[in-house]
C-alpha positions, -999 to 999 in steps of 0.1 A, spaced: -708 -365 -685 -684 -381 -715 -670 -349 -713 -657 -346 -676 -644 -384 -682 -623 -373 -710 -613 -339 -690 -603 -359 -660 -583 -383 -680 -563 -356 -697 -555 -341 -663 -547 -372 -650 -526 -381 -677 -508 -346 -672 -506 -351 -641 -487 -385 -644 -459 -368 -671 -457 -343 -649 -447 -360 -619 -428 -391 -640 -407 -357 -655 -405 -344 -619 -391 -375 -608 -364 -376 -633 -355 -340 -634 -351 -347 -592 -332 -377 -596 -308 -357 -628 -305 -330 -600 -294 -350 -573 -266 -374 -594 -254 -338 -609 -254 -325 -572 -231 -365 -564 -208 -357 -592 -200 -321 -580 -198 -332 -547 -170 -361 -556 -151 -335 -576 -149 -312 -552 -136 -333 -524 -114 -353 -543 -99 -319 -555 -94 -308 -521 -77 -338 -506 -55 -338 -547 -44 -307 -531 -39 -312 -498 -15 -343 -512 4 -319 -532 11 -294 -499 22 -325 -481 45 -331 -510 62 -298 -508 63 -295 -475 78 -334 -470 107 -328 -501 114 -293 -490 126 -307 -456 143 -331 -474 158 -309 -496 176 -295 -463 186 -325 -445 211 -320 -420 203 -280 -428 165 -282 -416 173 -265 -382 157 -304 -366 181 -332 -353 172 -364 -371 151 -376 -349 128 -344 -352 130 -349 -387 117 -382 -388 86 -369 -362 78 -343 -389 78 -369 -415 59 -392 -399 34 -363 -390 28 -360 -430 23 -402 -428 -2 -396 -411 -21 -368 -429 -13 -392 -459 -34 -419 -443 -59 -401 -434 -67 -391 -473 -63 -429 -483 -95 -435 -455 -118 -406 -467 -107 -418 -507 -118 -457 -493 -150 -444 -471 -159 -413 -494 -196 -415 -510 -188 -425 -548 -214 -427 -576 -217 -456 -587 -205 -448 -623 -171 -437 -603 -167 -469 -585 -140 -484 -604 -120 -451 -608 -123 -442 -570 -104 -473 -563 -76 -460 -585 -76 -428 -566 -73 -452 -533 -44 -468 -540 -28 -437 -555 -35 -422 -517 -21 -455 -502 11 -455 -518 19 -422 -508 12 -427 -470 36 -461 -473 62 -443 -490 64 -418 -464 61 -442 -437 94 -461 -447 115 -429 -452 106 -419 -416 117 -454 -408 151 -450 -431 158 -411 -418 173 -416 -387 196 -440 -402 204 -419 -434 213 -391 -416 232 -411 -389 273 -424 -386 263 -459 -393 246 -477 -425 239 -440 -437 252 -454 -471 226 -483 -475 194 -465 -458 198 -434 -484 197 -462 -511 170 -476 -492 151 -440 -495 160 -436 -529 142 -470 -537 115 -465 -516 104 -434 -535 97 -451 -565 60 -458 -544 54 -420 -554 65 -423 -588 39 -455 -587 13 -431 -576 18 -404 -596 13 -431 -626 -13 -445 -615 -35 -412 -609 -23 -397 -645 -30 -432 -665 -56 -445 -647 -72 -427 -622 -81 -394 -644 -88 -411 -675 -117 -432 -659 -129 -399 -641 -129 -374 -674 -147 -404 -693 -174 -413 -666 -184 -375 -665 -184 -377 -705 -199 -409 -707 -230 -396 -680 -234 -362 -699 -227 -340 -672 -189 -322 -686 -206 -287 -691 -226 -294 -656 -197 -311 -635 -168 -281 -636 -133 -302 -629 -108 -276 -615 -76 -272 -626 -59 -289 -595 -74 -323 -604 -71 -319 -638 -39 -308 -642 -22 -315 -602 16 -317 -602 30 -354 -591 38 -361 -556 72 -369 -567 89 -338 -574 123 -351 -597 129 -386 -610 164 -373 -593 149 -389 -565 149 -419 -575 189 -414 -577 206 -423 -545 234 -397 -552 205 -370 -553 194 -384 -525 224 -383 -504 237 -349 -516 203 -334 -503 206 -351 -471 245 -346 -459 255 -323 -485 275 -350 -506 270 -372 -529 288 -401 -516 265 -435 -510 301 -457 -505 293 -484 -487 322 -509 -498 344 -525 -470 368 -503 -455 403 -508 -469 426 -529 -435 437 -504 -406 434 -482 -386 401 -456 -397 394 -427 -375 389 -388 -376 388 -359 -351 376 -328 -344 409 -308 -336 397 -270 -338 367 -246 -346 371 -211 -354 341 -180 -364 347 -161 -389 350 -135 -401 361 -127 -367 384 -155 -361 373 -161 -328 380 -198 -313 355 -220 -298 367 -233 -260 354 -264 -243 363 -250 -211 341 -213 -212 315 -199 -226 324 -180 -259 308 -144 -270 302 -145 -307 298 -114 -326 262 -122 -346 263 -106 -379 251 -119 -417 279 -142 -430 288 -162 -400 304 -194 -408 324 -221 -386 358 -233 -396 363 -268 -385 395 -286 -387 393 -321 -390 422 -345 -383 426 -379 -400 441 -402 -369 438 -430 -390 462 -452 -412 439 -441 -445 434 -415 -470 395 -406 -463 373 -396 -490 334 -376 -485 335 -366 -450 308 -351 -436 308 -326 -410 278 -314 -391 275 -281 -368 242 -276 -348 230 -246 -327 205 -255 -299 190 -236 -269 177 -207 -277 150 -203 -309 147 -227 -335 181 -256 -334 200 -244 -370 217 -273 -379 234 -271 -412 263 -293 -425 295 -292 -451 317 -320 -465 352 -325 -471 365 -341 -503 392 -362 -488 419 -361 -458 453 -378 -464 467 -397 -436 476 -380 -409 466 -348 -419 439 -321 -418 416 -302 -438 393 -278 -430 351 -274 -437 338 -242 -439 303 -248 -425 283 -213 -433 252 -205 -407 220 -202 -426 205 -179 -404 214 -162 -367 204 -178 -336 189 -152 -309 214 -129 -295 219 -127 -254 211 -160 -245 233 -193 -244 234 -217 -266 251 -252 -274 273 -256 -304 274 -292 -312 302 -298 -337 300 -335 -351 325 -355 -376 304 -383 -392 324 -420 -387 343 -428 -422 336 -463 -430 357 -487 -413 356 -466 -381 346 -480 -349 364 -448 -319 339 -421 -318 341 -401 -285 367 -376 -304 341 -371 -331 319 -348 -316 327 -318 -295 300 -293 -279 306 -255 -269 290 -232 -247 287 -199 -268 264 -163 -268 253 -146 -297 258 -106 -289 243 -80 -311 273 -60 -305 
């Protein structure tokens, strides 16, 4: 009888360790099972942040070239803003182990800054790329980027130090694989040159000029007063359609007259191709036109529009500062692009 006591309190007794083990292996499972999980998502948005970044400054990068008006531009932008926000809501609302709690918060406000730094160059694009203020709102960009550089500090110095030690800290680094694109992610911000309103504006219009100081007194004004293709030579006409040879190396010659009483310095001139395909839109500028004269921009295409069907050649003079006439800054053509 003494013996089946002491039996069933052995067994018993197993019993217990083997369920209190149980428990704890179950509940060391599950929190390794959290930590992978959190890894994994986090590295998947990381790198969905860093696609948005390439995308975003590769457009950029074009500016006036990006084949969109700036109106499209700022819609693709904003497009990004709000892919942006949607990573700072799963960062906010994402299941975090409680170790991570602090760090997550980090990785929230890393997320948040990016989607508000987007948001205001969307606001500033229209203006940037436009014939009035362009000079203060590609300042204005180049300040508002600093938000990235922000967020790239804050997710190098604070958000993965906190992460790396928590996982240390908890035992779990040979259990809790970190992948190289959260460990080692390149910043949102792609330069500090961005930070640099020249940089800024020479990616935008194509020059580096950010002048914004009072025009000098008189008369300010430019014109368009001729376009030619080359290498054929032919000459655009407002009053016909023109049939332009398409062939690699196409580039528009556009003359541009200073009608003013002022030497003008950094003007920009814009030609854009829209109708048929994709708008090409691509823009050169011109050092400096003395009064009364004219100098020419030679405006290369970056690619050919589709041949046999008509198109609208917008060719555009942006206003010099000081300028308020301008109906003779903009002239449109009715072209064709033939294959032969």
């Amino acid at each position: 009888m003494r013996r089946r006591q002491i039996l069933a309190v052995v067994v018993g007794i197993v019993l217990i360790l083997l369920l209190f083990f149980g428990i704890r292996g179950c509940a060391s499972i599950r929190k390794e099972n959290a930590y992978k999980d959190y890894v994994r998502e986090v590295s998947a948005d990381v790198q969905q942040s860093q696609q948005e970044s390439d995308a975003v400054f590769g457009l950029l990068r074009k500016g006036q070239a990006a084949g969109q008006s700036p109106v499209d531009l700022q819609n693709s932008i904003n497009g990004f803003r709000a892919e942006a926000s949607k990573l700072a809501e799963r960062a906010r609302d994402r299941d975090v182990p409680g170790e991570l709690k602090d760090a997550n918060r980090y990785l929230v406000d890393t997320m948040e800054l990016r989607a508000d730094g987007l948001a205001a160059i969307a606001r500033l694009l229209p203006t940037a790329l436009g014939d009035q203020g362009a000079g203060t709102a590609i300042k204005q960009i180049a300040a508002e980027n600093r938000l990235f550089d922000a967020s790239d500090v804050l997710f190098s110095q604070r958000y993965q130090p906190e992460l790396f030690t928590t996982i240390k800290d908890e035992d779990l680094e040979n259990d809790v694989p970190v992948p190289d694109t959260l460990r080692n992610p390149k910043g949102f911000l792609p330069s500090i040159r961005w930070l640099q309103p020249a940089a800024v504006a020479a990616a935008l219009t194509g020059t580096a000029s950010t002048e914004t100081t009072a025009a000098t007194p008189g008369l300010h004004g430019t014109g368009v007063a001729a376009v030619t293709v080359q290498p054929a030579g032919t000459a655009l006409s407002t009053s016909g359609t023109t049939d332009i040879h398409a062939q690699k190396g196409l580039s528009f010659d556009v003359q541009v007259q200073n009608q003013g009483q002022n030497d003008e310095k950094n003007v920009t001139v814009q030609v854009r191709i829209s109708g048929a395909g994709k708008p090409i839109s691509v823009a050169q500028p011109i050092k400096s036109i003395a009064q009364g004269g004219t100098e020419t921009a030679s405006v290369p295409l970056p690619s050919l529009p589709p041949t046999g069907r008509p198109v609208t050649i917008t060719v555009s003079v942006k206003a010099v500062p000081g300028e308020k006439k301008l109906d003779n800054n903009k002239q449109s053509y009715q072209a064709i692009f033939t294959a032969s």
